[in-house]
N, C-alpha and C positions, 0 to 999 in steps of 0.2 A: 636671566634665570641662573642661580646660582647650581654647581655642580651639590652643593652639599644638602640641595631643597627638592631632590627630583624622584619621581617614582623609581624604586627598584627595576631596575634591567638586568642578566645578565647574559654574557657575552663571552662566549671563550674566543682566544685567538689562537694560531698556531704562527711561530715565526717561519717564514718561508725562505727568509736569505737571510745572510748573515759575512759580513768580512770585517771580522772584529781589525783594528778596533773604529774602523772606519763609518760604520753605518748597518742594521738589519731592518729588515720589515716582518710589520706580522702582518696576519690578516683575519678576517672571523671567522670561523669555521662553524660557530653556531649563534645567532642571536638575532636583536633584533631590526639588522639592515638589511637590503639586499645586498651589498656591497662594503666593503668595508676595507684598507688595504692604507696602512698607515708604514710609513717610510722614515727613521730615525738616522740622522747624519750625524757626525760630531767631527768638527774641523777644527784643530788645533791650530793657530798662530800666536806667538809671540808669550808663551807662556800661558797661555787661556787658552780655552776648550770650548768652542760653539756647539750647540746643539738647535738643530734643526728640524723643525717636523713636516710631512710633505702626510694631509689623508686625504683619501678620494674616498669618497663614502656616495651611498645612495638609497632613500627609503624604500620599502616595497611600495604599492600600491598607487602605480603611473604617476598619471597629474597628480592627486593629493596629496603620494611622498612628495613630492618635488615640490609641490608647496609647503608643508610641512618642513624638509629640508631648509629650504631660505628662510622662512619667517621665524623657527625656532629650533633647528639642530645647527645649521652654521655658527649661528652665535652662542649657542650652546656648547658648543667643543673647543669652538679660540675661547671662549672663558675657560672651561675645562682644562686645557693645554697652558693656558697665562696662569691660572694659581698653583697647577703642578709645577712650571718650571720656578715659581715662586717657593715651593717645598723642595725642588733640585736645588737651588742655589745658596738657601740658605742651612741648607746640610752642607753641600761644599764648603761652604766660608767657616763655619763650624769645627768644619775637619781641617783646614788650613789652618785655621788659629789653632789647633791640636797640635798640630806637626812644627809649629815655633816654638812651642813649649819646652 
């Protein structure tokens, strides 16, 4: 399932931690999971900047989220997460080639 073919949700988060520049978390505060609590790292070595994402998420509605869950929001979100970090990095590279300028 592609992120850019899916019914309208929306979702607000609020960040709950934060220790710039190390890693913050948000979490939902309104929408359509029962759970929701996505955890953002970035680890610097050797001149690059890893970024990490850690979500524990969980549907409403017992068994049926939870099936739901496995057969179409897990792969739903690593696609989700794989094409943003694909729009991260090629702004990064963008911006690098800016600054040799």
């Amino acid at each position: 399932m592609s992120p850019l073919v899916t019914p309208a949700l929306t979702m607000t988060n609020e960040i709950t931690s934060m220790e710039s520049p190390t890693h913050f978390v948000d979490q939902q505060v309104r929408g359509p999971f029962g759970r929701f609590h996505h955890e953002h790292r970035f680890v610097s070595s050797e001149g690059f900047t890893e970024m990490i994402d850690a979500i524990e998420f969980c549907s409403p509605f017992g068994v049926l989220g939870r099936v739901v869950d496995r057969i179409v929001i897990e792969r739903y979100l690593t696609n989700l997460i794989r094409v943003r970090n694909q729009h991260f990095k090629a702004a990064a590279e963008l911006l690098t080639a800016s600054d040799r300028c």
